[in-house]
N, C-alpha and C positions, 0 to 999 in steps of 0.2 A: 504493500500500500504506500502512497508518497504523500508526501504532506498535505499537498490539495484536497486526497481523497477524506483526510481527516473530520476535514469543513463539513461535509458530509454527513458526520456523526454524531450522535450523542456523546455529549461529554467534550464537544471537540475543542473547547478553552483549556479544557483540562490537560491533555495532551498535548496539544499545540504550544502550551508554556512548558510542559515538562522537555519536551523534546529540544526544544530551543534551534537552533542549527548545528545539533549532533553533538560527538564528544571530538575531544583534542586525540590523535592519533599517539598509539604509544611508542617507545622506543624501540629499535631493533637489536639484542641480544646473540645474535646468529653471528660467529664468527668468519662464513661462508655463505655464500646462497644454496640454500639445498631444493632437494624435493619439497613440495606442497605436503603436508600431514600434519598429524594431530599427534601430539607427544601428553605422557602424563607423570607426573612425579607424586611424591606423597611425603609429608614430615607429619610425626605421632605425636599430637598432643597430649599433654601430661597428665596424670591419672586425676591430679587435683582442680585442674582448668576447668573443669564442669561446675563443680559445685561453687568454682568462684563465680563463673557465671551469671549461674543463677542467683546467688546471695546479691550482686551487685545491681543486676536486671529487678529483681525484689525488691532493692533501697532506692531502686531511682524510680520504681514505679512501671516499667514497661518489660518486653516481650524481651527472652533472651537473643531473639533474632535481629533486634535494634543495635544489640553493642556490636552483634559481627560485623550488621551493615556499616556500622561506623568506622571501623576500623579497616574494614576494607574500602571505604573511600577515602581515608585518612592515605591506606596507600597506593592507590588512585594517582592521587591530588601530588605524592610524591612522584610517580613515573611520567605524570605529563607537565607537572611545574604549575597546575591550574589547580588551586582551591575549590572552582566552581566544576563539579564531578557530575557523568550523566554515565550512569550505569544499569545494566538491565538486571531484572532481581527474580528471582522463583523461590517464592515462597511458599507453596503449597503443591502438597503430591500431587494433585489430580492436573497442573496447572503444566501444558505440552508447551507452553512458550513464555519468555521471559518479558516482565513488564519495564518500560522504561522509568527509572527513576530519578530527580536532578538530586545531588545535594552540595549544599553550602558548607565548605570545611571550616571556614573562617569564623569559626561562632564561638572563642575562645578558653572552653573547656569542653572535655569531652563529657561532661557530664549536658551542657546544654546540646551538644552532637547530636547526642542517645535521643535524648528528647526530642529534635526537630526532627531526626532520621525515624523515630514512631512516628509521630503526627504522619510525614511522610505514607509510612505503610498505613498505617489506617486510615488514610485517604484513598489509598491506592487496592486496597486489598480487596475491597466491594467491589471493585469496578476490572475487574481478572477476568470475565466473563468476556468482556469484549476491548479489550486492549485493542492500539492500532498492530496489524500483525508489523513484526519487524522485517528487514528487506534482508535477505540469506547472502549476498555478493558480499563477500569479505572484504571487497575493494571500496565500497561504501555503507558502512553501516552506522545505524542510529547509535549504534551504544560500542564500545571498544572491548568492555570488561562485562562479565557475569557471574553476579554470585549467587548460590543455589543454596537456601538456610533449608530445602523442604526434606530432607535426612532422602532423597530419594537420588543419587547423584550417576547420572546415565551417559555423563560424557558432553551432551549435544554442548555444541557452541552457539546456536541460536545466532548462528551470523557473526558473532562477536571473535574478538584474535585470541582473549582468555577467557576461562570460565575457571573461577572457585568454586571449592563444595566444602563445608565447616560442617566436621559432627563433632562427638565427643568421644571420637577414636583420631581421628588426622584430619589433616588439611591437604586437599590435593587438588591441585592444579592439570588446568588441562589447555595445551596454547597451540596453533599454527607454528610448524615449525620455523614459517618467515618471522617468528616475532621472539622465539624464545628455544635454546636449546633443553640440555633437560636439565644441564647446571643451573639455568636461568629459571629454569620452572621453579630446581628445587630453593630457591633464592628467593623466589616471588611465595612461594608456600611459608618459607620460613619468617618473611618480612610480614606475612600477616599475622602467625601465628604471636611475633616479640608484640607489634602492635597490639593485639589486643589483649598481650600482658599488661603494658603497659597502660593501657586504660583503667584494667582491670586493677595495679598499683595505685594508678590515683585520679581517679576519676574528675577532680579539679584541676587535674594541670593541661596545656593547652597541648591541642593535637597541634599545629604550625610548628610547636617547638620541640614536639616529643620524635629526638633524635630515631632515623631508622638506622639498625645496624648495617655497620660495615660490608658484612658479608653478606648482606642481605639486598643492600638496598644496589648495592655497584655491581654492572653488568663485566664478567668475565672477559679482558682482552687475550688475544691471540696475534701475537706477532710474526707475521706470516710474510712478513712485507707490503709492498702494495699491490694491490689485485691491479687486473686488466683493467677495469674500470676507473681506478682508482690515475691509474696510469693515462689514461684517455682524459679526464678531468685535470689533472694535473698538466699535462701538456696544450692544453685547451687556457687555461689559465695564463701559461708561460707564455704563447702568443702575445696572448693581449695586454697581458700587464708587464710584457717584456724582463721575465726574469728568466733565472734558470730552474727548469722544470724539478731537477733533482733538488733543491732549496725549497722546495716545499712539501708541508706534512699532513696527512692525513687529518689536522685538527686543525688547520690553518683555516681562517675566515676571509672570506673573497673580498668583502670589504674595509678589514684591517688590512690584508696585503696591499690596500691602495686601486680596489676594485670601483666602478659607479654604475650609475646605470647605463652609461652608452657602454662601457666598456661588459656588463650583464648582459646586455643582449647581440656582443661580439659571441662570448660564449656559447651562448645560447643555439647563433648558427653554425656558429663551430663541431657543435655536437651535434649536427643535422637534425634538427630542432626535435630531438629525442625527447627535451624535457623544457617544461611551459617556463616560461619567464618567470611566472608566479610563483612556482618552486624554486627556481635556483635562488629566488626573493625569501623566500620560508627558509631555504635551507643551504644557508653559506656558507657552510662547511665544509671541503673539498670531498670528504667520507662519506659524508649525509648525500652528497649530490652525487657520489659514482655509487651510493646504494638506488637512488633515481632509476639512475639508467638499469641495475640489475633488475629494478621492478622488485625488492627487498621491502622500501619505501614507501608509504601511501604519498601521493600527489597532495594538491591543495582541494582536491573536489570542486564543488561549481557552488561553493559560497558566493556571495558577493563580495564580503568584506574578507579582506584579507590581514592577519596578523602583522605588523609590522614590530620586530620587535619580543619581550616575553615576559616583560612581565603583568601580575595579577592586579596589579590597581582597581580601583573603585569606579574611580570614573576615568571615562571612556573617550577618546577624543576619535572620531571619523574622519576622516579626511576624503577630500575628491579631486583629482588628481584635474590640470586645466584639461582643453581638449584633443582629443585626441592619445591621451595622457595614459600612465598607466601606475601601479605605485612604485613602482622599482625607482621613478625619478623621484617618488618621498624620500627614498631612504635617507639621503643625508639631512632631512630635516627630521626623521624621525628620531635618529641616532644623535641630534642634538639637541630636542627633546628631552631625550631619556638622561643627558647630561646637563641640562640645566631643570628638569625637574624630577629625579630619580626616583624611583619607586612611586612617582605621586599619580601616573597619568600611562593608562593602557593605548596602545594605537592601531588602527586598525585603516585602510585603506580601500576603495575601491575598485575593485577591477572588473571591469565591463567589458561583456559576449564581444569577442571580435578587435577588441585591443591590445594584445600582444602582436608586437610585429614579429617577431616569430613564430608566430603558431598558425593553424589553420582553419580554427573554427568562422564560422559566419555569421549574418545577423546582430543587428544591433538592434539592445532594448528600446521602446520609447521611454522617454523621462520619466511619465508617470510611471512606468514597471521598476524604473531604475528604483523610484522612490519606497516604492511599495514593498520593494524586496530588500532595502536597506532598514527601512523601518520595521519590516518582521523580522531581521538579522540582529539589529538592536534590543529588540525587548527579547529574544533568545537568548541574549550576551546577558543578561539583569545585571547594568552598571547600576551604580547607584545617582548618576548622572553622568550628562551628556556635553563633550564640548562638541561641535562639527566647523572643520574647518574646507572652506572649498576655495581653489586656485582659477582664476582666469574665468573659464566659462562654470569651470567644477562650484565656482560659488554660489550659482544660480542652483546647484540641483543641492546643494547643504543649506540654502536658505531652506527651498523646497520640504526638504527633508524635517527639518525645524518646524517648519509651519502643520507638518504631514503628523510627529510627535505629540506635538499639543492638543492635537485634535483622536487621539488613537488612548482609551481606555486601558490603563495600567502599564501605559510607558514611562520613563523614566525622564526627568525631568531633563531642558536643557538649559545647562550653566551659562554658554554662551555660543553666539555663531563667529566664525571668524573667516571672513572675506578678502581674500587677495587679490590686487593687480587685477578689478574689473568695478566697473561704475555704469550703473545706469541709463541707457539715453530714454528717448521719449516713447509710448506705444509702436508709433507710425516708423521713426526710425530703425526701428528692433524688428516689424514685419520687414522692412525693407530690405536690411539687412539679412535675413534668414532668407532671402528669395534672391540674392543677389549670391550666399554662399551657395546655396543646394542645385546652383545652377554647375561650380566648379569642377572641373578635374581633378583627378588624384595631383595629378602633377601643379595643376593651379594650387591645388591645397598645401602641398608640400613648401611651392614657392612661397607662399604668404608666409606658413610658418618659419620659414628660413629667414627672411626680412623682420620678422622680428627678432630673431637673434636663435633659435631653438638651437641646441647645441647636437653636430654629430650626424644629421640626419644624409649629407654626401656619405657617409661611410656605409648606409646601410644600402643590403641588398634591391635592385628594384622589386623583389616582391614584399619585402618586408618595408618602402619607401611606399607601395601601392597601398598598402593595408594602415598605416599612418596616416595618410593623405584623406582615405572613406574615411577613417575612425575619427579624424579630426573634424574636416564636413559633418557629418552626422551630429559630434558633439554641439559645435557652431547652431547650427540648425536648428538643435532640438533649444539650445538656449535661448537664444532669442526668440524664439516663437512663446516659451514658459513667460519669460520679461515680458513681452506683448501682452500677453493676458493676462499678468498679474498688476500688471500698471494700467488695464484696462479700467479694473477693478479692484487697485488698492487697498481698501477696507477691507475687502476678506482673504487679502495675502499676508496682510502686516502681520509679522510676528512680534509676540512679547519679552524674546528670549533680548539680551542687550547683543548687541549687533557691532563688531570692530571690523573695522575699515581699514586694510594695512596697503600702502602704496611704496614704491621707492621712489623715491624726487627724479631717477632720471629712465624714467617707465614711461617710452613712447606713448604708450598704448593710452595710460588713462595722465598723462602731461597735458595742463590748463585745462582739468576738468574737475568741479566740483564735488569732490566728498559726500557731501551733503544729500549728493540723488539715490542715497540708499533710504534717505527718510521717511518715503513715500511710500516703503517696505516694511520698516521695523519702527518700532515705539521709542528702542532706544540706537542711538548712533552715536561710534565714537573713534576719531582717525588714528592711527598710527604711522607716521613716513619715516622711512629709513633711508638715512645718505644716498644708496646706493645700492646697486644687486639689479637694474635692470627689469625685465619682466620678469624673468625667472628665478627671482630671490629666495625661493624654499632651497635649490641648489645652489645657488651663486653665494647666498648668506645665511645657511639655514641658520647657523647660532641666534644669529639675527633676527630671524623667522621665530624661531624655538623660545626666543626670551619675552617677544610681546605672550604667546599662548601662555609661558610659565605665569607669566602677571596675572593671566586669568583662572588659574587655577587654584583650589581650595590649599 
């Protein structure tokens, strides 16, 4: 069943929040690529673990099946680095399929865990009859992990890469061999088994902090040298970034070695576009990305929003890349970001059907789907708020998006919008304008952006300069036509969110123009200009970029 079908359904709020846009893929423990299977290991828990259990489950009030699930999302939360856990659960014999369930680790003792992970099932536990079924392709599944509290434990994976089974004889794990050897299983067994000592020890101390062990929590290396893959990445790297390929290590980061984005999607063709932009973006790691190619890996799926970045922050900044755009050109704003506001601010990027200039896919969203599907990715994230910041024409689809939030039942609030390097002209201008681009060529497209300064676009292949050029057009298009009818009718576009205006003083584009024309938009307006950076100041200065957003954040 796929999300849509949900709508469909009784209960389908219910689900639709639980599910959110799926789980965080988990690490890969294989010191090789092998065959596809199904591996199991087993560690015997201790004769006394039961009755502590129960005594504990007793004093806090709920189901002994609470603390496992807790503790199994505690380590979760450790193997993908995300607090916020969406795991499939079976909790009862008669029950042929696993329920999705989210939970929040961040709730500062495991004794409140226990408790929201009941509430949890006894939300969920009525409603087993008709669960949405889960999707069985192990290459995209709702849930990553499964644990099985129903004492009935039969193996299936339910679509998922793990499945746990807790009695009160052992804990045995049961994984894909592309995710976990049997060392790693017996690791993953063992790491659950300390954890829910550990709760079991003291129920007030915080799960975030309740160290996992050593031997438990660290995936087994094997120095083997570097694979074929590993070798083809590496070599593909030394090209472009002109070093020598033997100077680089398996743990090397594409963008600390002095990688960007033009220089990401040289790679990209380099590797006969084997693997999307958006993963070599997800995964800069020379090892992470020759697991890509082995297909070891999950890809980034067909989210919208894409991670920039990892850590768990609260709030959530969006960002929209200008047009034709893709987020690989965030990264150095988002990596300056994360160092002028560390830990405080999660980021997350757009990337839209048909914008990778290396890849092949077709089709472009309209605005409003753009919206729609951003705004259902957002309340599946549950920040605790929302910054969105949109570049060039990308500002017009984060105003959008702002306006889409405020108006959408149980989304999350937004902090602020933050607009770059675009200003408003008049209705009639902005039709004009949209009938004047959607008239262009790829090659006319390309030209425009080039005269504005876009950096690198002679280097790239003419198919991946053709696929630039639509994607650019398209963006154009669809913006201007959104400004046309939201300045048709003002009053029911203005948002309430405060609204920043950031331009560079020597920014072609929006030079001897007004600031002020976003007010006809938003309640509140307020400028930011910086010296210098051009149009493209998220690259050119992202520090620069990074520290107006730092100002607006909690």
């Amino acid at each position: 069943m796929t999300r849509d079908a949900i709508d469909t359904r009784p209960g389908a709020d219910v689900w639709r929040d639980v599910i959110g846009t799926g789980a965080l893929p988990l690490p890969s423990w294989v010191a090789a690529p092998v065959a596809p299977d199904v591996r199991w290991e087993q560690v015997p828990v201790p004769g006394d673990l039961g009755a502590a259990l129960d005594a504990t489950a007793a004093t806090l009030g709920v189901e002994p099946a609470a603390l496992v699930l807790a503790a199994h999302a505690r380590v979760v939360a450790a193997m993908t680095g995300d607090p916020d856990v969406l795991t499939g659960v079976v909790a009862a014999r008669s029950l042929d399929h696993a329920v999705p369930c989210r939970v929040d680790t961040a709730c500062g003792s495991w004794a409140a865990l226990v408790r929201a992970v009941a509430g949890t099932l006894a939300v969920r536990v009525p409603d087993v009859d008709d669960p949405p079924t889960v999707p069985t392709d192990p290459a995209a599944p709702w849930f990553r992990t499964v644990l099985d509290t129903s004492g009935s434990d039969d193996g299936e994976l339910h679509g998922a890469d793990l499945r746990v089974h807790v009695d009160r004889d052992a804990v045995t794990v049961h994984g894909r061999t592309s995710v976990a050897d049997e060392a790693a299983l017996r690791r993953v067994a063992g790491c659950h088994l300390a954890t829910l000592q550990a709760l079991l020890d003291d129920p007030a101390g915080d799960p975030g902090t309740t160290p996992l062990p050593d031997e438990a929590a660290a995936p087994a290396t094997v120095d083997t040298g570097p694979s074929p893959s590993q070798r083809r990445v590496a070599d593909a790297w030394a090209s472009v970034l002109r070093v020598d390929a033997a100077t680089l290590r398996p743990d090397d980061d594409f963008f600390a070695r002095g990688g960007n984005s033009l220089s990401a999607v040289k790679v990209a063709l380099r590797l006969q576009r084997q693997v999307a932009l958006a993963d070599l973006l997800r995964h800069p790691v020379l090892a992470d990305q020759a697991a890509l190619l082995d297909g070891a890996a999950p890809g980034t799926g067909a989210a919208l929003l894409q991670p920039l970045g990892t850590t768990d922050a609260r709030t959530l900044l969006v960002a929209f890349p200008h047009a034709g755009g893709h987020p690989v050109g965030l990264e150095p704003f988002a990596r300056a970001l994360a160092d002028a506001a560390p830990g405080r601010v999660r980021v997350v990027a757009a990337s839209l059907p048909a914008h990778d200039p290396t890849g092949t896919d077709t089709g472009f969203l309209p605005l409003a789907e753009v919206v729609e599907r951003a705004v259902w990715e957002i309340v599946g994230l549950a920040p605790r708020e929302v910054v969105l910041w949109g570049h060039s024409s990308g500002s017009v689809t984060a105003h959008a998006v702002a306006h889409a939030l405020a108006t959408r039942s149980g989304a999350p609030p937004v902090r602020a919008v933050v607009v770059g390097a675009h200003l408003p002209r008049s209705a009639a201008e902005h039709r004009s304008a949209a009938d004047e681009a959607g008239i262009q060529t790829d090659d006319e497209a390309i030209a425009r952006l080039s005269a504005m300064g876009a950096p690198g676009l002679d280097t790239l292949d003419p198919q991946a300069a053709a696929r630039v050029g639509a994607a650019y057009r398209a963006d154009v298009v669809a913006a201007h036509r959104r400004l046309a009818e939201a300045l048709d009718d003002p009053a029911s576009h203005r948002v309430a969110a405060p609204l920043t205006v950031v331009l560079a003083a020597d920014d072609p584009a929006t030079a001897g123009r007004a600031a002020t024309a976003w007010s006809a938009l938003a309640e509140q307006v307020e400028t930011r200009e910086l010296p210098d950076g051009g149009h493209w100041f998220p690259r050119t200065r992202p520090a620069a970029a990074a520290a107006v957003v730092a100002g607006l954040l909690p």
